[in-house]
BABA-507465 format. One record per residue: residue number from 1; residue in three letters; chain; z, x, y of N, C-alpha, C in turn. Coordinates in steps of 0.02 Angstrom, whole numbers, plus 50000, padded with zeros to 5 digits. Example, Ala and Ser with C-alpha at 12.3 -4.5 7.8 and 13.67 -1.06 7.14 Angstrom:
1/ala/A/50390/50660/49716/50390/50615/49775/50390/50660/49835
2/ser/A/50354/50642/49888/50357/50684/49947/50394/50645/50002
This chain:
1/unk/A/50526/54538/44433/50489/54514/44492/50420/54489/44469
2/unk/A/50409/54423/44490/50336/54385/44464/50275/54417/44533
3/unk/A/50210/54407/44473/50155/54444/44511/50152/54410/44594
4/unk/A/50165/54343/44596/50171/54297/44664/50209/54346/44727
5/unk/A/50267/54369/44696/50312/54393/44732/50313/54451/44768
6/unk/A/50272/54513/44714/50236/54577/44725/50185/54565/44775
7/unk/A/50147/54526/44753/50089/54503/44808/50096/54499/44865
8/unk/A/50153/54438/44868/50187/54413/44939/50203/54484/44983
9/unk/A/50236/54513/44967/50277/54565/44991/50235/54620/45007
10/unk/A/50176/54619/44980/50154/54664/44987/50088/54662/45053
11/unk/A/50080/54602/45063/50043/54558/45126/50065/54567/45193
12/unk/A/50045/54584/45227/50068/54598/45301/50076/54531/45328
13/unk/A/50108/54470/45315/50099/54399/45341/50139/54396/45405
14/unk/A/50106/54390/45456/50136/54369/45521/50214/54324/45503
15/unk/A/50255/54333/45563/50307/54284/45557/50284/54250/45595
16/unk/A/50334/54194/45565/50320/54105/45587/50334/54086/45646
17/unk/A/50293/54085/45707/50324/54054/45772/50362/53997/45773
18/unk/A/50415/54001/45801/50453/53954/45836/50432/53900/45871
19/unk/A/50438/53836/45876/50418/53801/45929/50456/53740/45926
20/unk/A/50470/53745/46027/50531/53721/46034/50549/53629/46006
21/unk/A/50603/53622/45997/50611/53555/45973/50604/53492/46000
22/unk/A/50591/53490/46081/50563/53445/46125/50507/53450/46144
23/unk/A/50474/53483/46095/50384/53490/46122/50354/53412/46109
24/unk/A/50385/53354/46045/50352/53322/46051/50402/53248/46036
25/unk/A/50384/53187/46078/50441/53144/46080/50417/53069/46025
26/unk/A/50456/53039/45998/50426/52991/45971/50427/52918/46019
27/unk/A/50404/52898/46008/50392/52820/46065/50433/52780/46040
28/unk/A/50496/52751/46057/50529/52701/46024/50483/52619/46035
29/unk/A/50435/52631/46062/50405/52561/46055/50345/52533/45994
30/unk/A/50301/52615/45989/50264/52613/45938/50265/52681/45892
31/unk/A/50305/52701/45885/50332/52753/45849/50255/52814/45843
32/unk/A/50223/52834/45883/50179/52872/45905/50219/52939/45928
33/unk/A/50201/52978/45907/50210/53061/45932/50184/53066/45996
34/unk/A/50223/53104/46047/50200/53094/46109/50205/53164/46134
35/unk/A/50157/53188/46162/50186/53255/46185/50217/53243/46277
36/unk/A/50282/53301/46261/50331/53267/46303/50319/53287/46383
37/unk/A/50287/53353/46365/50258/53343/46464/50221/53283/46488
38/unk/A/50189/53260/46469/50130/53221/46458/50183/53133/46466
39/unk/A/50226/53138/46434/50266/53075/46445/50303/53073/46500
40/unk/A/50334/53155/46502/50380/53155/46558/50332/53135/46640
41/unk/A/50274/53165/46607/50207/53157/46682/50206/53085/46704
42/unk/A/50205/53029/46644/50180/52981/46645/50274/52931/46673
43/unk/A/50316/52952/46695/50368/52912/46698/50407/52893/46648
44/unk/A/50403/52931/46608/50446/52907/46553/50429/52830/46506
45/unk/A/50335/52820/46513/50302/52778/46492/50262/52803/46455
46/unk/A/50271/52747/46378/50196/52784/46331/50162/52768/46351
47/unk/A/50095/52804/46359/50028/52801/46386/50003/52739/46320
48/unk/A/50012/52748/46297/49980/52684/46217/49988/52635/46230
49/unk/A/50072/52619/46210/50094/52545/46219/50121/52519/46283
50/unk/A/50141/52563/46314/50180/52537/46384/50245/52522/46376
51/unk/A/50265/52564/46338/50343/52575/46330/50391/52578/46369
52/unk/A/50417/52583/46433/50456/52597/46467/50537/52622/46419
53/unk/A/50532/52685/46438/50582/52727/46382/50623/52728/46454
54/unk/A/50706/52735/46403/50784/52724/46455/50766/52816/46501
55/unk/A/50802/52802/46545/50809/52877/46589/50860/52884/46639
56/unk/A/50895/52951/46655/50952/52949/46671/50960/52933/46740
57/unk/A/51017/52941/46778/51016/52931/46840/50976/52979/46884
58/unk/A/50982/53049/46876/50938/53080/46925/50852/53076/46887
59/unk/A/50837/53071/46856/50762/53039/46845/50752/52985/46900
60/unk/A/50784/52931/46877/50771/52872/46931/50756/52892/47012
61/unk/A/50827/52904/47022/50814/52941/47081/50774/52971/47117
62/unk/A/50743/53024/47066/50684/53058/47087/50631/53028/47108
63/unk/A/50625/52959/47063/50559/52927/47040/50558/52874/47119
64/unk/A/50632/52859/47122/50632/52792/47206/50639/52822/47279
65/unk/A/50666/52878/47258/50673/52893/47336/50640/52956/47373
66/unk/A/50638/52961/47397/50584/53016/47459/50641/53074/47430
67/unk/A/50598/53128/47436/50643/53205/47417/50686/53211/47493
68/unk/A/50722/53252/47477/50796/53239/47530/50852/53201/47524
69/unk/A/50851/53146/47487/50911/53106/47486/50962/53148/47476
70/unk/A/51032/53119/47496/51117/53140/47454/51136/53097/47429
71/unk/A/51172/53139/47388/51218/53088/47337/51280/53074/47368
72/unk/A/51291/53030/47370/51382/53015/47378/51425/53048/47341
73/unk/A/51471/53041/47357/51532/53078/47316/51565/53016/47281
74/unk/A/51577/53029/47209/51585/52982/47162/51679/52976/47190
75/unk/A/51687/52901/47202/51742/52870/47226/51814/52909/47162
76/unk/A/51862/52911/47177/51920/52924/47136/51946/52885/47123
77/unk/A/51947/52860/47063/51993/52802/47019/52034/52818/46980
78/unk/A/52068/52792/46953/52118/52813/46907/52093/52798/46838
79/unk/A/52094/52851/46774/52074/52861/46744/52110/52826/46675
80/unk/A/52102/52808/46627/52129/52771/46567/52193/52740/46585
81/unk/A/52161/52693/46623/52240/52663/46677/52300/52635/46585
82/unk/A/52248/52608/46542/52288/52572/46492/52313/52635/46432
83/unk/A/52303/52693/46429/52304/52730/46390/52280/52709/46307
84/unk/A/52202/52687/46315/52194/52647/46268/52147/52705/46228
85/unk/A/52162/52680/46148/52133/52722/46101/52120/52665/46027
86/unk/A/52053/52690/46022/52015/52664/45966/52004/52732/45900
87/unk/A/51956/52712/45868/51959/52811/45838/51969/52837/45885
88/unk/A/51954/52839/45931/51973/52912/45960/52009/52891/46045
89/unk/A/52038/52949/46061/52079/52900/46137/51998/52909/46194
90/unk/A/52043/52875/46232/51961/52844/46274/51956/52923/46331
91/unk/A/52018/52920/46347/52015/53007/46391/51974/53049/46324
92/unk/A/51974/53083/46300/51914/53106/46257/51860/53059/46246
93/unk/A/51828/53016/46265/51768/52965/46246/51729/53005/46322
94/unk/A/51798/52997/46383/51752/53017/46443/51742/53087/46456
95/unk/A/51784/53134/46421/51774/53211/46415/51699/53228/46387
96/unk/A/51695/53183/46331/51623/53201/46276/51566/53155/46323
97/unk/A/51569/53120/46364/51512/53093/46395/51506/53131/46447
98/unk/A/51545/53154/46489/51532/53208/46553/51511/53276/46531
99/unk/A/51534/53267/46456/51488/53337/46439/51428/53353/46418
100/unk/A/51386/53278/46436/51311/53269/46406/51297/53238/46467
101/unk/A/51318/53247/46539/51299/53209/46585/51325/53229/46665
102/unk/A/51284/53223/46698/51288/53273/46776/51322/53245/46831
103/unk/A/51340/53171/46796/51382/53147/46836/51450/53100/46784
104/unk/A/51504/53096/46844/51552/53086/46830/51576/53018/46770
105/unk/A/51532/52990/46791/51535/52911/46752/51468/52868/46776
106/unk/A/51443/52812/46759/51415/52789/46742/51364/52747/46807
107/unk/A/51386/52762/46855/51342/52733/46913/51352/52769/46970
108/unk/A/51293/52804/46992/51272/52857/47031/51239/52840/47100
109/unk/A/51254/52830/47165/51245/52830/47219/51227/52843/47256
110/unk/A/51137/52861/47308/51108/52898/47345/51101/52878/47392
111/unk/A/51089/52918/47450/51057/52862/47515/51003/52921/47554
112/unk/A/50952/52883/47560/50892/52916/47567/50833/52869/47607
113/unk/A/50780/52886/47611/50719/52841/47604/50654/52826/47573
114/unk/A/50632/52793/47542/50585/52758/47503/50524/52735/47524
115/unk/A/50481/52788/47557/50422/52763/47577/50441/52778/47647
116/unk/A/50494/52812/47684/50518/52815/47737/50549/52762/47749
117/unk/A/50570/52703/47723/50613/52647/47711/50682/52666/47695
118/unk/A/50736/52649/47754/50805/52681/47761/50829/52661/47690
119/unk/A/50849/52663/47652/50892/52634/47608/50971/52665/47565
120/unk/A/51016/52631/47530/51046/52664/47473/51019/52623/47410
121/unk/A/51025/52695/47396/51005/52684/47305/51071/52705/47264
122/unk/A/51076/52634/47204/51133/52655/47159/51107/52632/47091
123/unk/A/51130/52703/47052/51083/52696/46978/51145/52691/46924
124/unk/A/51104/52642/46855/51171/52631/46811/51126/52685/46760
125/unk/A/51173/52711/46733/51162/52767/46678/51173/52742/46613
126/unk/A/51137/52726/46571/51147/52695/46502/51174/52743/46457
127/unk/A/51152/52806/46470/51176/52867/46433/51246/52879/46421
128/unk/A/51291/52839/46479/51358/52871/46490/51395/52814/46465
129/unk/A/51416/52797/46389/51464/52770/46359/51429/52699/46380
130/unk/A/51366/52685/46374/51317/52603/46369/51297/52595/46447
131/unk/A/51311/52620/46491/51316/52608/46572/51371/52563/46587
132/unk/A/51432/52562/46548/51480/52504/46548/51524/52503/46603
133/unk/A/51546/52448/46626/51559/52438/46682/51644/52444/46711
134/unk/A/51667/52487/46732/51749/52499/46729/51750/52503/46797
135/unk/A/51823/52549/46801/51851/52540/46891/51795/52600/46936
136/unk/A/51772/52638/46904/51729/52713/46920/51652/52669/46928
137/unk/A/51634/52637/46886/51581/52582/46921/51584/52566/46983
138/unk/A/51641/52516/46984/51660/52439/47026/51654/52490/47073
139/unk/A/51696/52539/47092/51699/52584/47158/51643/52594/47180
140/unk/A/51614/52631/47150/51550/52658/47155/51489/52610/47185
141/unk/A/51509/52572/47153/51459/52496/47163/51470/52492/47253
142/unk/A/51532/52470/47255/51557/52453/47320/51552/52516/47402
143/unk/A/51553/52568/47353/51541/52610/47400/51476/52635/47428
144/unk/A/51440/52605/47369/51353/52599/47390/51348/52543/47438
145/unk/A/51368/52477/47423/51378/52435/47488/51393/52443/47536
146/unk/A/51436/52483/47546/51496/52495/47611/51434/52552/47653
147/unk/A/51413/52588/47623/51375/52652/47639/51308/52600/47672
148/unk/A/51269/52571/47647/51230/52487/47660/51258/52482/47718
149/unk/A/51311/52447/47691/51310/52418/47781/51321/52462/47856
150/unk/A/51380/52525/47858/51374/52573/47890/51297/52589/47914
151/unk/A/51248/52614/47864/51163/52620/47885/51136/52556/47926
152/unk/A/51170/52514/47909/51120/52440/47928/51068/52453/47885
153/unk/A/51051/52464/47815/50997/52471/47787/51007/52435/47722
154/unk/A/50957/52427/47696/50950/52384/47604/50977/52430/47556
155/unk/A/51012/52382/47523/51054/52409/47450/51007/52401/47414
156/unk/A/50975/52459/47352/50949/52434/47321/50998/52470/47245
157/unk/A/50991/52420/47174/51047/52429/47135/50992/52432/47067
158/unk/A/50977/52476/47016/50958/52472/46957/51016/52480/46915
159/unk/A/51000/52435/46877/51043/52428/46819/51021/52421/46748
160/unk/A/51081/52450/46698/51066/52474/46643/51133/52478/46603
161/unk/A/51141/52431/46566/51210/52426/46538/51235/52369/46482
162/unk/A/51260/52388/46435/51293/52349/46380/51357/52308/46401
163/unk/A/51378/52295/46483/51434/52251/46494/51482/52297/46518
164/unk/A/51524/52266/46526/51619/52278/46540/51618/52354/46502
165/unk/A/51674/52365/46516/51708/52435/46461/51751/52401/46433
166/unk/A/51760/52413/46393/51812/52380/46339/51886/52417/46326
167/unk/A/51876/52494/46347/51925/52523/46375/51990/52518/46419
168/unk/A/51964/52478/46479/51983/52456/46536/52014/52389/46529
169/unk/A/52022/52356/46473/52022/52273/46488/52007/52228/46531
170/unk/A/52039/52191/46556/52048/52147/46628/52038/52194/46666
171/unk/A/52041/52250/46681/52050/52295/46745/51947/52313/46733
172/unk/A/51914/52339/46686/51851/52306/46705/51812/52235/46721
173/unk/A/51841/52170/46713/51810/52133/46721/51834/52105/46794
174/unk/A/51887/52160/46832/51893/52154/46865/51844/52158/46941
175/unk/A/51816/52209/46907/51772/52225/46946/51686/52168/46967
176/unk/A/51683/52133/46922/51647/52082/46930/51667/52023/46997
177/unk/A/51716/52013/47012/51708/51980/47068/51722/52035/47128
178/unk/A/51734/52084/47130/51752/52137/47171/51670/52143/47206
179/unk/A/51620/52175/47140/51562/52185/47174/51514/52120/47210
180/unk/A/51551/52053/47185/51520/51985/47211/51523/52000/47281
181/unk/A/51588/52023/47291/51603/52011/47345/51571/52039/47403
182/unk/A/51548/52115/47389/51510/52131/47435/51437/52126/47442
183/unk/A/51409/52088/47402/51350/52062/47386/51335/52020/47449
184/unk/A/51405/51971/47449/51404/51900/47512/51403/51964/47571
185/unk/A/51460/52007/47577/51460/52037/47644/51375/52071/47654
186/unk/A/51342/52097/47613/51273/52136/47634/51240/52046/47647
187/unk/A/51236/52008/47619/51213/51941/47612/51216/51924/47707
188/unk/A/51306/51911/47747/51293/51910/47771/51283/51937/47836
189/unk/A/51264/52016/47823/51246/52054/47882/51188/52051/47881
190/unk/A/51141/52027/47846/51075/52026/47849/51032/52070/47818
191/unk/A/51066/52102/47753/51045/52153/47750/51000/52133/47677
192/unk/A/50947/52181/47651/50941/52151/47585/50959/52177/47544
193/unk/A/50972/52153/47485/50989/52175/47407/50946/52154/47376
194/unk/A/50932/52231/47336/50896/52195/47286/50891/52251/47222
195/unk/A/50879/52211/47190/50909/52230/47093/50852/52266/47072
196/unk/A/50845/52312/47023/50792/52320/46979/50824/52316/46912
197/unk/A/50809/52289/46863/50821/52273/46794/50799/52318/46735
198/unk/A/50830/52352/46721/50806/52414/46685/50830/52372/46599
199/unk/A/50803/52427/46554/50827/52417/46485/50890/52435/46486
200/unk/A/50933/52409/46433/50957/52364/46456/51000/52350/46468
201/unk/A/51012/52259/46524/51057/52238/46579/51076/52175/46518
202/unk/A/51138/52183/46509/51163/52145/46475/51257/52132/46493
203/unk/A/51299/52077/46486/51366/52092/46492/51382/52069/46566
204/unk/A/51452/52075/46581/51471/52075/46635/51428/52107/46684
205/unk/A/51374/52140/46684/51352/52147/46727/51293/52122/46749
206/unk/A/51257/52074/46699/51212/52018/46716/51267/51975/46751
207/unk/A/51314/51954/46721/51363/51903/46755/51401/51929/46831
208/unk/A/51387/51953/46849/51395/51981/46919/51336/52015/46958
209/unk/A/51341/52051/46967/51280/52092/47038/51220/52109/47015
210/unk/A/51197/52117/46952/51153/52110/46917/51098/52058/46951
211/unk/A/51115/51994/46950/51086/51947/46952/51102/51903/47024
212/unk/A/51106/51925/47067/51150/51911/47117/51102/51934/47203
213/unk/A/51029/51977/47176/51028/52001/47217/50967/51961/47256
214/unk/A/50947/51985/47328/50900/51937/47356/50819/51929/47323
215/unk/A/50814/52001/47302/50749/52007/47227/50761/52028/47199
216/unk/A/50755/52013/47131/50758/52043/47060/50684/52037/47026
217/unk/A/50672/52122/47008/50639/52159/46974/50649/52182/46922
218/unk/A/50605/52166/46874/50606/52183/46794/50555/52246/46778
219/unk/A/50578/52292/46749/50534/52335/46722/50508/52283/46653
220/unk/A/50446/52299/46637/50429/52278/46551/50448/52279/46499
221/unk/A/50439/52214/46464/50481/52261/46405/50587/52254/46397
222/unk/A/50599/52281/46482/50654/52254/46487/50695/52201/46458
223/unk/A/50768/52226/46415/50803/52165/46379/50855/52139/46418
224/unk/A/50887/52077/46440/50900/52052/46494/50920/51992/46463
225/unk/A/51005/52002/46474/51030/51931/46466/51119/51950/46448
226/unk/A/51150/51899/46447/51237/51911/46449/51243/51904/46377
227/unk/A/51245/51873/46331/51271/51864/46254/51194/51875/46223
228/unk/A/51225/51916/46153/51177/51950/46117/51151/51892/46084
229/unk/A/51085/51889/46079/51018/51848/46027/51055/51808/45963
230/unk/A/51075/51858/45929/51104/51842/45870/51187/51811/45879
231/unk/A/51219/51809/45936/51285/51758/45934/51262/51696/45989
232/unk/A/51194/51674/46018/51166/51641/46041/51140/51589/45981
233/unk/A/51114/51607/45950/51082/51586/45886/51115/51541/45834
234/unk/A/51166/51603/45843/51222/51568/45785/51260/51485/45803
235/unk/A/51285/51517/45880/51302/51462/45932/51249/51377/45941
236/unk/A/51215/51383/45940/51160/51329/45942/51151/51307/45891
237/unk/A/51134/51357/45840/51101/51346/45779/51039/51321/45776
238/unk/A/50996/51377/45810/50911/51364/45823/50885/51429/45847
239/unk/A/50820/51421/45790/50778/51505/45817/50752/51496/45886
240/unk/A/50789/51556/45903/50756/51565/45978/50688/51579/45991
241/unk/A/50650/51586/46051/50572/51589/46065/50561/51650/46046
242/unk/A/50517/51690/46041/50465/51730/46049/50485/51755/46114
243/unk/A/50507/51816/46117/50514/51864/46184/50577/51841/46212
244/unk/A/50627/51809/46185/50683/51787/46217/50709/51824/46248
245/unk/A/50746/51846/46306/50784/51889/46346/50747/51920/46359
246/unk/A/50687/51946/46374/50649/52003/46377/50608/51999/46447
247/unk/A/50597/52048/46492/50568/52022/46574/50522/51964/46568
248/unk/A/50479/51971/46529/50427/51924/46540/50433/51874/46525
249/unk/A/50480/51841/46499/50508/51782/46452/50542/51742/46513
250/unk/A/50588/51810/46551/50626/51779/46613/50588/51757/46680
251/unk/A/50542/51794/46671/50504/51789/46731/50451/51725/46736
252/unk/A/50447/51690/46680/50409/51646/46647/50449/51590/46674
253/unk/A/50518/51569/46650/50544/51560/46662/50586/51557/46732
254/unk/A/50590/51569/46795/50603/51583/46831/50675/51639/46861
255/unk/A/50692/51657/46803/50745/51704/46819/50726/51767/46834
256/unk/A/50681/51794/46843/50653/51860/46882/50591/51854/46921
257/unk/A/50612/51883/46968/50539/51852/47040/50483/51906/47037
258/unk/A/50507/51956/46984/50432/51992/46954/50428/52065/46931
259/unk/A/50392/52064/46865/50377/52135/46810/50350/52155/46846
260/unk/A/50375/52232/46858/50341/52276/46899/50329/52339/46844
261/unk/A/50274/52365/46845/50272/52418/46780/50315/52490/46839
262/unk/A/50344/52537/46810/50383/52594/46818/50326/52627/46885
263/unk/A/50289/52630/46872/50249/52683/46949/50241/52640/47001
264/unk/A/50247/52578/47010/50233/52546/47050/50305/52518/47079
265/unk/A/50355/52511/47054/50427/52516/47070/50437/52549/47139
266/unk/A/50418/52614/47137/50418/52636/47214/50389/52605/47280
267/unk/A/50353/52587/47254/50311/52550/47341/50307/52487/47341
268/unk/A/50344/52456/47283/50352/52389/47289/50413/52365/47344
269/unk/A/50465/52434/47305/50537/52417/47345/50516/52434/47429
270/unk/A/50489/52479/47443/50473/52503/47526/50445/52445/47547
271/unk/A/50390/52424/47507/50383/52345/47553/50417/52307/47569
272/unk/A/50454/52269/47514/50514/52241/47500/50559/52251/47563
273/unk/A/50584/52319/47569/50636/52350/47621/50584/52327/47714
274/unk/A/50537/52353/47689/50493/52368/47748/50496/52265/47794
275/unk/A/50481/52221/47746/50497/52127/47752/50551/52115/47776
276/unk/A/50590/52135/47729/50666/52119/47745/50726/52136/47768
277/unk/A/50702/52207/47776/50771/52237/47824/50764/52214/47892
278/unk/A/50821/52255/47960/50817/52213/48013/50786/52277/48040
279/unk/A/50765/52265/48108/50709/52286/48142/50754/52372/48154
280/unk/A/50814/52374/48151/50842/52436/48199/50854/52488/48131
281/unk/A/50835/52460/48068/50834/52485/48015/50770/52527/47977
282/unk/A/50722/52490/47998/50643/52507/47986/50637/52570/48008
C-alpha cells in the first residue's frame, strides 16, 4: 500500500453528492449550459439566443389554454393495418413510443379556452415517432374539427412533424385529403382555423392542413417546408438563400402571416379567436 493511499484512507473525506442529471440543459441553438428550471420558466426558450426548443403535447397545452381544459379521447383506429416491419415490426416501434409518452400517438386534442376565448386545441407531438402522420393522426385531426364545429368555436392546430408515416403507406397519405376536407367544412361554417408552425412542419403535413389554415403562425427559428434543403438543391442545382425554409424566410416571403416569439403565442391566438369567431362563440 503507497503512502497516497494510507493517507487517503485515513482522511475523513466527505462523500460525493449526487446531483441530479437534469439539473442542467444544453441549448441546441447555441450550445450554452442552461439551468433547466430557469428554461423550463422561460418556455422552453434560451434566454441567450432565442432558441425555441421542441416540447411535448401537454407542455403546449399548458402554455395555450386557460387551466381547466379536457382532453378528448384519442379516436380508435386500427393499428399496423399493413403488418409492416423494417428492423424492427412497427407494432413494437408504437409499444416503445407510448412508453416514453402520455399519449397514445402523435396528435393530442383539447377543448378549452384561451384568454376565455372558446376554442379546440390540437397538438402534434414530434417526440412520438417524428409527429408522423397516420390513421391515429387523420382521426384525431378530424375529431378536433368535428368537436369545432359542435362548439361553434375556432380550431386552433400546432404542428410538428417529419411527414406521412411510412408505416402506413397510402393509408397515411390518406389522410391528407381527409383532413382538407374538414378544413372547407370549419371554412364553411364560419368558423376560424388557424395553424401555429412549430419546429418542425415538414411532409405531408405542410402539404395538407398545415398550411391550409385562415392564419398561420410561425414560432422562430421554426423549419418549414415539404422536401428537404438538400433534395431541393440537388433538384435545381443551385445554392439555396440564407434562412431557406425557416419562419422568417417564409414570412418574408409571404407564406406565413407572422413570427410570433413562444410567450406571446397565447394572446395572440385569443385575439385572433376574439376577430374572428362568430358572435354566439365569444
Amino acid at each position: 500500500m503507497s503512502w497516497l493511499t494510507r493517507v487517503r484512507n485515513s482522511l475523513p473525506f466527505l462523500e460525493k453528492r449526487e446531483t441530479p442529471d437534469n439539473l442542467w440543459v444544453k441549448c441546441p441553438g447555441c450550445s450554452e449550459m442552461l439551468f433547466t428550471r430557469e428554461y423550463e420558466a422561460n418556455l422552453y426558450v434560451c434566454p441567450r439566443c432565442e432558441h425555441h426548443g421542441r416540447i411535448g403535447a401537454d407542455t403546449r397545452l399548458g402554455q395555450i389554454l386557460d387551466p381547466g381544459y379536457a382532453l378528448l379521447p384519442a379516436p380508435e383506429v386500427r393499428e399496423d393495418p399493413l403488418k409492416f416491419r423494417d428492423s424492427k415490426r412497427y407494432a413494437d416501434r408504437l409499444k416503445q413510443a407510448r412508453a416514453n409518452n402520455a399519449h397514445p400517438d402523435a396528435f393530442t386534442v383539447a377543448a378549452g379556452t384561451i384568454e376565455g376565448q372558446k376554442a379546440v386545441v390540437g397538438v402534434q407531438d414530434f417526440t412520438f415517432m417524428g409527429g408522423s402522420m397516420g390513421l391515429a393522426v387523420g382521426a384525431a385531426f378530424v375529431a378536433g374539427a368535428e368537436r369545432a364545429l359542435e362548439d361553434k368555436c375556432g380550431y386552433v392546430v400546432v404542428t410538428a412533424a417529419g411527414g406521412a408515416r411510412m408505416q402506413e403507406g397510402i393509408l397515411s397519405l390518406m389522410q391528407m385529403p381527409k383532413a382538407t376536407v374538414m378544413t372547407r367544412r370549419l371554412k364553411e361554417a364560419g368558423l376560424p382555423y388557424i395553424v401555429v408552425l412549430a419546429d418542425p412542419t415538414t411532409g405531408g403535413v405542410t402539404a395538407s392542413y398545415a398550411m391550409l389554415g385562415d392564419v398561420h403562425i410561425a414560432e422562430p427559428g421554426a423549419l418549414i417546408g415539404f422536401a428537404g434543403q438538400r433534395v431541393i438543391q440537388e433538384t435545381i442545382r443551385e445554392k439555396l438563400p440564407e434562412g431557406f425554409q425557416r419562419a422568417e424566410y417564409l414570412h418574408e416571403h409571404g407564406m406565413v402571416d407572422m413570427v410570433v416569439p413562444r410567450a406571446e403565442i397565447r394572446s395572440t391566438l385569443a385575439k385572433l379567436l376574439h376577430y374572428m369567431s362568430p358572435a354566439e362563440a365569444a
